[in-house]
C-alpha positions as CSV (number, residue, x, y, z in Angstrom):
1,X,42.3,232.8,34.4
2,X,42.7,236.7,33.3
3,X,40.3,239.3,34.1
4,X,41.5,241.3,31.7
5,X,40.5,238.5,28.7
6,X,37.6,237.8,30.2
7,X,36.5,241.5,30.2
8,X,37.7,241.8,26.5
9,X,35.7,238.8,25.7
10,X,32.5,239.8,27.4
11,X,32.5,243.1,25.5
12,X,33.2,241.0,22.5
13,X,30.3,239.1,23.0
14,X,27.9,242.0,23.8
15,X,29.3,243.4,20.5
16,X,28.1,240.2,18.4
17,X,24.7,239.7,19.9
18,X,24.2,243.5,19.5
19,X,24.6,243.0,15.8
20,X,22.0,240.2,16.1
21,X,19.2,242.6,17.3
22,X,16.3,240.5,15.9
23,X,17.1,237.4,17.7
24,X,17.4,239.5,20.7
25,X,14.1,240.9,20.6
26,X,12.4,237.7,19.7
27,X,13.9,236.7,23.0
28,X,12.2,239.5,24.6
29,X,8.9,239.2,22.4
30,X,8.6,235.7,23.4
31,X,8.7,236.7,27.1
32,X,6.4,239.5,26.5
33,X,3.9,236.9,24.8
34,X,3.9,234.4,27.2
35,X,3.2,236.6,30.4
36,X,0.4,238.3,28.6
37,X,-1.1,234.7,27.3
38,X,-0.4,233.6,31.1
39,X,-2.2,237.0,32.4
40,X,-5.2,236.6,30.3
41,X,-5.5,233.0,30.5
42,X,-6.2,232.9,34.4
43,X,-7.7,236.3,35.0
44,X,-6.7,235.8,39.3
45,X,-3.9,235.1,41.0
46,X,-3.0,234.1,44.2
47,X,0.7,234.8,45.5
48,X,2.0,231.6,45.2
49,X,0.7,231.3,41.8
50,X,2.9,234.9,41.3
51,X,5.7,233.2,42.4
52,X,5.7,230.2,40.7
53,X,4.3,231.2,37.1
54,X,7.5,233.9,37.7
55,X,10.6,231.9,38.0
56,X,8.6,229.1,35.6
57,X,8.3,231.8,32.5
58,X,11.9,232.9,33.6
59,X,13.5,229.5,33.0
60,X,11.5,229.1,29.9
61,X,12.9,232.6,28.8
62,X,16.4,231.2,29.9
63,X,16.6,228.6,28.2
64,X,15.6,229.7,25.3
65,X,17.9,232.4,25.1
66,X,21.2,230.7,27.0
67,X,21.0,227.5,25.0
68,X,22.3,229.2,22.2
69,X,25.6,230.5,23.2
70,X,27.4,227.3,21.2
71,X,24.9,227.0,18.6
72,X,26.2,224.8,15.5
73,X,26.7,227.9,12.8
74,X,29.1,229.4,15.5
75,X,31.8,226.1,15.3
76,X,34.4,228.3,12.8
77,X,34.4,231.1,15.4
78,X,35.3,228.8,18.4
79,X,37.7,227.2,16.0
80,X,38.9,230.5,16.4
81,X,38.7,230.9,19.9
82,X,40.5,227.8,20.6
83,X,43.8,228.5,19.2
84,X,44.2,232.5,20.9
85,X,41.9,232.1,23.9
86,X,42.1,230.0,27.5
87,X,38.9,227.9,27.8
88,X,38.2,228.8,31.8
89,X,38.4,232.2,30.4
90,X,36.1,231.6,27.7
91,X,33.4,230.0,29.6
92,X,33.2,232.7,32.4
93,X,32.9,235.6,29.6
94,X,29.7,233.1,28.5
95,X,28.4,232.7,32.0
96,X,29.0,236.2,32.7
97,X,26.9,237.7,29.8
98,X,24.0,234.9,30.4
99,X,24.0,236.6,33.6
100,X,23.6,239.8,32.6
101,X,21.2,239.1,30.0
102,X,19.2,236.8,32.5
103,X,19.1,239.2,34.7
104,X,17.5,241.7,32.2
105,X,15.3,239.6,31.2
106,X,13.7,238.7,34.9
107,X,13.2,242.4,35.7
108,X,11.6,243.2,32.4
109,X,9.2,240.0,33.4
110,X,9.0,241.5,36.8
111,X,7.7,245.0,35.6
112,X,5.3,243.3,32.9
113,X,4.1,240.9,36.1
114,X,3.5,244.2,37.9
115,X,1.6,246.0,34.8
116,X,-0.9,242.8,34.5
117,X,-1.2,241.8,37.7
118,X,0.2,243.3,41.1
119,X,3.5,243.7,43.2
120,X,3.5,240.7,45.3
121,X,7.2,241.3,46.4
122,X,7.2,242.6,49.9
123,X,11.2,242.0,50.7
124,X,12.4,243.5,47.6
125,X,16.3,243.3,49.5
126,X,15.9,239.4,49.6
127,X,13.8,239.2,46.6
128,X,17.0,241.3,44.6
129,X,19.6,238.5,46.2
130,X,17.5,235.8,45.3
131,X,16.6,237.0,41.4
132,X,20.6,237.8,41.2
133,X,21.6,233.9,42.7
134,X,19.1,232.3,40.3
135,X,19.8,233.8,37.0
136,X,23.5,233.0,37.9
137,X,22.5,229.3,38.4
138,X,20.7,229.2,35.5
139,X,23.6,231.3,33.5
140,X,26.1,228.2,34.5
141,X,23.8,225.5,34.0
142,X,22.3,226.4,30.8
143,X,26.1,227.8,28.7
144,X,27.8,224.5,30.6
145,X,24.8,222.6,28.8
146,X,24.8,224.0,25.2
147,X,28.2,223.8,24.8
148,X,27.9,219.9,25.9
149,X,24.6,219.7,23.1
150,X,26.3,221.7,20.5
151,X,28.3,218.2,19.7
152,X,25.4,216.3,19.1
153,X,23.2,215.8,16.4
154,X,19.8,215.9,18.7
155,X,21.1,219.2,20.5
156,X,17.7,220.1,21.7
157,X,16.7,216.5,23.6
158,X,20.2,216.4,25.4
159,X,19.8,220.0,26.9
160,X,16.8,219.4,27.9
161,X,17.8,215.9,29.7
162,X,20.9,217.5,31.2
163,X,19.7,221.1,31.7
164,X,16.3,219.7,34.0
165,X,18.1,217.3,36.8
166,X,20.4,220.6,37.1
167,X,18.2,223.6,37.6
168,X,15.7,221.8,39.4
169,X,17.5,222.3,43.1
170,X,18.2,225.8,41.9
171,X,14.3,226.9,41.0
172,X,12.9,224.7,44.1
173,X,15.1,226.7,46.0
174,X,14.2,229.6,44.7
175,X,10.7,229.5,45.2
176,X,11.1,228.8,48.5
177,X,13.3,232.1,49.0
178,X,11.2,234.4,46.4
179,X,7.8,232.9,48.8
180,X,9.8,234.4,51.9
181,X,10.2,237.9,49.9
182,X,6.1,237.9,49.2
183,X,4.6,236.7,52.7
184,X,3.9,233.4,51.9
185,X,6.5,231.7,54.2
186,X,7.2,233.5,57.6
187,X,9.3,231.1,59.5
188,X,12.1,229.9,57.1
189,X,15.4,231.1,57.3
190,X,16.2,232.9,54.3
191,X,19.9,234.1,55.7
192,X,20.4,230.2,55.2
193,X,18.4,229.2,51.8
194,X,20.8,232.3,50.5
195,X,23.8,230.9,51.5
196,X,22.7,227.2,50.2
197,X,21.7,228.6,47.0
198,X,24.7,230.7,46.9
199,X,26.6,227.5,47.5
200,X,24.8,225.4,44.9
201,X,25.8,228.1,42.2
202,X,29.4,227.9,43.6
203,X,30.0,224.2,43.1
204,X,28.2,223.9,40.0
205,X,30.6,227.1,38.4
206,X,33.5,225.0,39.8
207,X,32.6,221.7,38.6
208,X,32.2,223.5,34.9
209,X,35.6,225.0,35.4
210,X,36.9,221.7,35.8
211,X,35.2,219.6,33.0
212,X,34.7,222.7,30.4
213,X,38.6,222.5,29.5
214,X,38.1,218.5,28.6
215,X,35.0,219.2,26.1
216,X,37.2,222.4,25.0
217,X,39.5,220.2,23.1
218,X,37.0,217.6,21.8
């Protein structure tokens, strides 16, 4: 693995989506949509309805956006890839920039939760860590996914029967961490739900490092 290739690769891809600027802000759009249809279909929330509809719209945002990265039209260019570039260094630069992008993403549905609702977040420090640990999960779930889907014909029904059983310990755990950071829960230990969550997203970015290289040259 080269940092170096993975950085040139990550700027590669920021340089191809950035071209793509309509699918981008239909990513966004659909976001936007859904937390104002959310907003105005239940006119009151309570904090644990905050927290959950949050991460909920998040993941649909996520998947909607990550489950591209090894869409079908793109098979010449990873033809490409394959003969100049190492695959652990290609999946990182994907996981990487679904990262960044996820994390854009969840603050711009933060401020848009704050601008129809309120600011339920009390811990913003914890609430940061826990925002930053989840759209990493999802990031490695959801690239490790759609390049699995992108060689079947029914891409859309595998992800989803792959992506769920694999993000669900990641958004459970979640909530419970984001429900310390709003007041709901006083008595967990969020020093340890970080560390487990941190974990989860650890052994799941080193399982993908080891099977990614085997669907790499099917």
């Amino acid at each position: 693995m080269s940092l170096k290739k993975i950085a040139k690769l990550l700027a590669l891809q920021m340089r191809l989506e950035l071209r793509s600027k309509a699918s981008i802000g239909a990513i966004f759009l659909f976001s936007v949509v859904l937390i104002f249809i959310a907003f105005k279909a239940f006119n009151q929330f309570s904090t644990m309805s905050w927290n959950v509809l949050y991460w909920l719209l998040l993941v649909l945002g996520a998947s909607t956006a990550v489950l591209k990265s090894f869409v079908p039209s793109e098979s010449n260019l990873d033809l490409y890839y394959y003969t100049i570039v190492d695959p652990i260094d290609f999946i990182v630069s994907k996981i990487l920039y679904n990262f960044l992008f996820l994390f854009v993403l969840s603050n711009l549905n933060y401020l848009l939760f704050i601008y129809f609702s309120f600011d339920a977040v009390l811990d913003h420090s914890s609430f940061l860590i826990n925002q930053l640990l989840i759209c990493l999960g999802l990031s490695i779930v959801f690239s490790f996914v759609s390049a699995v889907a992108s060689k079947e014909r029914n891409a859309a029904v595998l992800s989803s029967i792959l992506g769920l059983p694999m993000i669900l310990p990641i958004l459970l755990l979640g909530i419970k961490i984001s429900a310390h950071a709003l007041g709901i829960l006083a008595n967990s230990n969020i020093t340890q739900d970080l560390l487990l969550l941190f974990g989860i997203d650890m052994l799941l970015f080193g399982l993908i490092l080891l099977l990614f290289p085997t669907l790499w040259k099917a």
